[in-house]
C-alpha positions as CSV (number, residue, x, y, z in Angstrom):
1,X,-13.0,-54.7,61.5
2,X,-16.9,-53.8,61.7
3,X,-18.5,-51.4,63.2
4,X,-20.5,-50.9,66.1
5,X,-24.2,-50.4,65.1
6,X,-26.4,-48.3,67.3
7,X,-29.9,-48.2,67.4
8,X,-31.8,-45.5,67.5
9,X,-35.6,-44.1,66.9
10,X,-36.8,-42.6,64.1
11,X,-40.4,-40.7,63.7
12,X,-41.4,-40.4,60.2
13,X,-44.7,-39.1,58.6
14,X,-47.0,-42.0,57.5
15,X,-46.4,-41.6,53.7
16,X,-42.9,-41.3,54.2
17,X,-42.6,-44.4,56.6
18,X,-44.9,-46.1,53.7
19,X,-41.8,-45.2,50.8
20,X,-39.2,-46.5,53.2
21,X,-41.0,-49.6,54.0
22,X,-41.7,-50.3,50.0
23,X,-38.5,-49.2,49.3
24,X,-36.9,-51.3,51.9
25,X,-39.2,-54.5,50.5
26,X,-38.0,-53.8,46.7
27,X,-34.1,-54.1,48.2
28,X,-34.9,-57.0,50.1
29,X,-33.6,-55.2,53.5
30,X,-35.3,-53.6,56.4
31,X,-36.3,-50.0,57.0
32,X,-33.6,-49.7,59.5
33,X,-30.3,-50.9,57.5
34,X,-32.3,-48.9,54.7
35,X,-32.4,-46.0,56.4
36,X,-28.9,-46.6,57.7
37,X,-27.5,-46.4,54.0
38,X,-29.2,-43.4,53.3
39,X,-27.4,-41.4,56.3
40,X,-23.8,-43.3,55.5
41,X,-24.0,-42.4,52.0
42,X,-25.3,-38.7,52.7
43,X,-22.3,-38.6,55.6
44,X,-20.0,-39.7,53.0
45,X,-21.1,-37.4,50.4
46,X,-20.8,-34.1,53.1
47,X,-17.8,-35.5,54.3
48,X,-16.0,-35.6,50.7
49,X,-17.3,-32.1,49.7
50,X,-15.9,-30.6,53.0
51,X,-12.8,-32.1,52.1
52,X,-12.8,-30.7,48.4
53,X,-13.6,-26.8,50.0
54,X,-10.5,-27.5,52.4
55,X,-8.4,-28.4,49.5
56,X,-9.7,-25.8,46.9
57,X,-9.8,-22.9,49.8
58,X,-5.8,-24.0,50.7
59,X,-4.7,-23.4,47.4
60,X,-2.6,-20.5,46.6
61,X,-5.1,-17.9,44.3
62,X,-3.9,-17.9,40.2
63,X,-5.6,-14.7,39.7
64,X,-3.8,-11.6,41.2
65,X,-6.3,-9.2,43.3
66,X,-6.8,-7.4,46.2
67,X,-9.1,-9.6,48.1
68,X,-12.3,-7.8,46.1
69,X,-14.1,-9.8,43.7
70,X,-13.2,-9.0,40.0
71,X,-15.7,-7.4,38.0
72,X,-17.4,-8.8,34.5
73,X,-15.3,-6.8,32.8
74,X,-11.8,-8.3,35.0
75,X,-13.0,-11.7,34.6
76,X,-13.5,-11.7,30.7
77,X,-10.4,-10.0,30.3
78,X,-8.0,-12.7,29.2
79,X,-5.1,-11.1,27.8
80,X,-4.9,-9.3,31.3
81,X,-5.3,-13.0,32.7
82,X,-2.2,-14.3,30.4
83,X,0.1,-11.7,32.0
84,X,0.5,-9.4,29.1
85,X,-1.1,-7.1,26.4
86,X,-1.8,-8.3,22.9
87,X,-2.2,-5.6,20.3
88,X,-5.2,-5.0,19.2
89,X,-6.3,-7.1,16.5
90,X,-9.6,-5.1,14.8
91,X,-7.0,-1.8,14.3
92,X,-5.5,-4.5,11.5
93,X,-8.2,-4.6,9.3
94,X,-7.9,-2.1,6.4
């Protein structure tokens, strides 16, 4: 099925119209369809990153807190992140 194309107007500045219409030439299409892959790709692009914060912000946290954000110290902290306490390994060396 294809899609219904609007048209629409679009002021540019003179050196900016200038890029389009070069750029436009070099792809041997017009400033309009040019223009009109630009926004899709951008729309497409916004669309797949809001998509990727709704997944990552429905996901169940792995870190245990209370809502605050950890501190340097709490995020570096990796036997705390395992679960459990490893001894301390410098209090070997003799």
């Amino acid at each position: 099925m294809k899609s219904r194309l609007r048209n629409i107007t679009v002021t540019l500045e003179e050196h900016v119209a200038r890029w389009a219409r070069l750029e436009a030439a070099g792809k041997d299409t017009s400033v309009s369809r040019l223009l009109g892959e630009i926004l899709k790709q951008a729309m497409l692009e916004e669309d797949g990153y809001q998509l990727a914060m709704r997944r990552a912000l429905a996901r169940k946290p792995f870190l245990k807190t209370d809502g605050r954000y950890l501190s340097r110290k709490e995020v570096h902290d990796r036997a705390n992140l395992r679960g459990h306490e490893r001894p301390d390994l410098r209090s070997r060396r003799g």
